[in-house]
N, C-alpha and C positions, 0 to 999 in steps of 0.2 A: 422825376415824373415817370408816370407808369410807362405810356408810350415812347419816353425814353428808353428806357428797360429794352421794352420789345425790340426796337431797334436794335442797341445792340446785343441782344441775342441773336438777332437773324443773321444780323452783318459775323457772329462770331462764327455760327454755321459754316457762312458761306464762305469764311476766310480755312475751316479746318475743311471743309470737304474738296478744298479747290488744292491742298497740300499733295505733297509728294513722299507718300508714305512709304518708299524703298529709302527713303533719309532718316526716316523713326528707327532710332536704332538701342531704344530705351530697354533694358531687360527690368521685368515684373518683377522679379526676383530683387533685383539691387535698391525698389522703391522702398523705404519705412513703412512700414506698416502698422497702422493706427489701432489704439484697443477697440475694440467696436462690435457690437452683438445684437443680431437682429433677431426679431419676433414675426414670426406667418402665423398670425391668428387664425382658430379652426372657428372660434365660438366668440361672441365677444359678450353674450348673455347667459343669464341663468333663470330658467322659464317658474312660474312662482307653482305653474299647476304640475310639473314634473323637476320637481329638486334633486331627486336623486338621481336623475340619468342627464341633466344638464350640469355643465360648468363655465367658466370662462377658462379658455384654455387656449395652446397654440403650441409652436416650436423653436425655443431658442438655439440661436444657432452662432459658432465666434467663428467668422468666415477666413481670420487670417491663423487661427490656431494658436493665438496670442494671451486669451483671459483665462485669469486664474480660477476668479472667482465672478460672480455676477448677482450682484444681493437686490431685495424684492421688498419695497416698503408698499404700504397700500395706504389710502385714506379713503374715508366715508363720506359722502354727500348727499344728505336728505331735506327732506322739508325743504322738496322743491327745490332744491340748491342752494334756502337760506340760513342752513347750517354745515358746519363741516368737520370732521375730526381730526386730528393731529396725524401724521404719518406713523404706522407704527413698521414695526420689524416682520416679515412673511416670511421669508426663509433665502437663504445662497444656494443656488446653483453653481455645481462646480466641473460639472462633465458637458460636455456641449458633443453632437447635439441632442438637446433633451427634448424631451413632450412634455410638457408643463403643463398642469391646469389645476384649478382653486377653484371647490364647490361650495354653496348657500351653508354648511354646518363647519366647514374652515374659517369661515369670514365670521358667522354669528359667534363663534367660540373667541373668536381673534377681538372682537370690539365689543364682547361682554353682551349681548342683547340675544333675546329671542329672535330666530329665523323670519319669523312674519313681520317683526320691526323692519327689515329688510328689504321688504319689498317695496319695488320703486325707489330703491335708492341706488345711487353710480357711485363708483370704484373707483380711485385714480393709482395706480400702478407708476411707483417711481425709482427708477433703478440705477445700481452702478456697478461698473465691471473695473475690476481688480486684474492691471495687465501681470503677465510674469516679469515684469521690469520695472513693477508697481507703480506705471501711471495708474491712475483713476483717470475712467471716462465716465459722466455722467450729463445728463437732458441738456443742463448750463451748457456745458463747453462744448456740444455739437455745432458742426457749421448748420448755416440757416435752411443751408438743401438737404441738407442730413434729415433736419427737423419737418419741414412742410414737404418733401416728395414722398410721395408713400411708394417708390415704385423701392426707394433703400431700405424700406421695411425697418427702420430704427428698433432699436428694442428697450428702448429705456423710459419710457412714458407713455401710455396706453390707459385707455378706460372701457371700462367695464359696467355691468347693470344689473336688477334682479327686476324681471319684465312680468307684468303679468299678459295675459291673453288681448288681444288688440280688437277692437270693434271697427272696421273699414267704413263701416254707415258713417260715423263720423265725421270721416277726412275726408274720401272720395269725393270726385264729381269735377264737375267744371264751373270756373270760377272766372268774375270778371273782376281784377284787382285795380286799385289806383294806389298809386305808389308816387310818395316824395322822399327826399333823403339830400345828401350830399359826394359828389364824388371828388374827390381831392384835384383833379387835374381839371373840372369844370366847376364847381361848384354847388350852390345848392339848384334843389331842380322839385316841380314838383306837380300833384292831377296826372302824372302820365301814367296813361291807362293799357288794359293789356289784356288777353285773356290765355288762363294758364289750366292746367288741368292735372287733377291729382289721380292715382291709380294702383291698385294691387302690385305687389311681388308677391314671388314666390314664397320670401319668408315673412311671418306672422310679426306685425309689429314694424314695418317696414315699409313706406311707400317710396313713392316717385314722384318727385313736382316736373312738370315740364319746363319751368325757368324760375330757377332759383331766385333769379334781378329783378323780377315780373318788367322786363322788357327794358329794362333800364340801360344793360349792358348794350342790347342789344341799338338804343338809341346813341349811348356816348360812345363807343367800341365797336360795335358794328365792321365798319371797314377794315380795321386793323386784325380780328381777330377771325373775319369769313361771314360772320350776320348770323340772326337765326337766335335760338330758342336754344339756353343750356339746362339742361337738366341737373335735378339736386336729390340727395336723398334725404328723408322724413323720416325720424323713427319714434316710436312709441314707447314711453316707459310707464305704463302704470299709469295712461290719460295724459302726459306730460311728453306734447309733441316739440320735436327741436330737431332743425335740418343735420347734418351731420357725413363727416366722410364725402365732404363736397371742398372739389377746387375751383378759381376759375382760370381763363384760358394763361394766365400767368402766374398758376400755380399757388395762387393765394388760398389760405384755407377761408372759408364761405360758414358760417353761421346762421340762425335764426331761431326764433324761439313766435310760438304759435299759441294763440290767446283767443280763445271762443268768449264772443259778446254775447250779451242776453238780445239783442236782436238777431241776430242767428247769422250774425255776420265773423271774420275768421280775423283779426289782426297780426301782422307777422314782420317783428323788429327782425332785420339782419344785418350783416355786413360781413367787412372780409379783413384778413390782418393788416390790409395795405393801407385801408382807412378808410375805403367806401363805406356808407352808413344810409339805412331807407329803412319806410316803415309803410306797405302798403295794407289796405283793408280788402278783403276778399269778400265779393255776393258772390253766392251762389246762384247758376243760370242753367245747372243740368245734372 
């Protein structure tokens, strides 16, 4: 159970912070050290009205000075996400740390189409590092905190987009949602009502929901995790809105995908890897 979990994460807390650390007497040095190669993405888009000075791009990095090699498959995801292409071959990095980045005429050359076929379509970036002791590390055989915390910056799976310019009149405003779904530790639940609020950032293409659960979390979780309203991010690709780079208070990665009704009302399927699932409908009231 979730609240399971939290449990014993806090109880683990409180068992290492309460230790007596002149008894650690472990050298870093004497640990194995894993093949492992992270990504600090600079860019994760390629803007459709400036192709040439956008890329998707970032910095791989092999923190224990262990990979040989670190090879770069890529696939394509269009038509809305109901098609997708085979992974093909991008290239091996082999010097770490590198600046890496892949622009709109690398890719269109890479999967045979013209550049404007590309627009609005996402990237998936799948990779494997080649130790000097020739394990292979790849997405599969990461631990599962490797995989959902983004603070280890994994470098082996990553997505990418080719964006075009974003219209905020859209998405913006404030919204009154009703939201049912199912949360695995309570069950199904449903009518519960909320009111959330969508908002600029700084980059184009990009918003802010003020609670990704439209109050959901905050109804079964609440206690456990402090109350309140979590915020989510929204991003735009070419009118195809989907929340994104959103966790919640137990690290679960957070989904959603966002469906404009002909009554001018907003639909928004989410949920999170742990199993919660909702689908609230959003008016707008500002």
């Amino acid at each position: 159970m979730k609240l399971i979990k939290y449990i014993v994460i806090a109880s683990t807390v409180f068992i290492y912070s309460c230790r007596d650390e002149d008894k650690l007497n472990l050298n870093i040095d004497d640990i194995p050290k894993g093949v492992y190669v992270t990504f600090e993405a600079s860019s994760t888009n390629i803007s459709s009205d400036d192709l040439e000075n956008t890329s998707i791009s970032g910095i791989f990095k092999a923190p224990a000075n262990n990979v040989k090699q670190h090879e770069i498959y890529v696939k394509r995801i269009y038509n809305s996400g109901a098609d997708e292409s085979a992974y093909l071959f991008l290239e091996s990095i082999t010097k770490f740390p590198t600046e890496w980045s892949v622009d709109a005429t690398a890719l269109s050359n890479l999967f045979d189409v013209e550049v404007e076929e590309l627009f609005g379509n996402f990237f998936e970036f799948n990779c494997f590092a080649l130790g000097f002791n020739n394990d292979t590390a790849s997405y599969n055989n990461l631990d599962d905190d490797l995989k959902t915390s983004p603070e280890q910056l994994q470098g082996f799976n990553f997505t990418g987009a080719i964006v075009c310019p974003s219209d905020p009149s859209i998405i913006i405003g404030t919204y009154q949602s009703v939201c049912s779904g199912n949360f695995p530790d309570f069950g199904d639940f449903s009518d519960l009502t909320h009111t959330v609020t969508i908002s600029e950032t700084e980059t184009d293409g990009v918003y802010e929901i003020s609670d990704f659960s439209f109050g959901a979390y905050n109804n079964f979780y609440g206690e456990w995790y402090g109350g309140g309203d979590l915020p989510g991010t929204i991003n735009d690709v070419c009118g195809v809105f989907f929340i994104s780079n959103t966790l919640d208070p137990w690290d679960e990665v957070v989904s959603g995908n966002f469906t404009f009704n002909a009554d001018n009302t907003i639909t928004v399927t989410g949920g999170t890897t742990y199993g919660e699932v909702w689908a609230a409908i959003l008016t707008k009231t500002n």
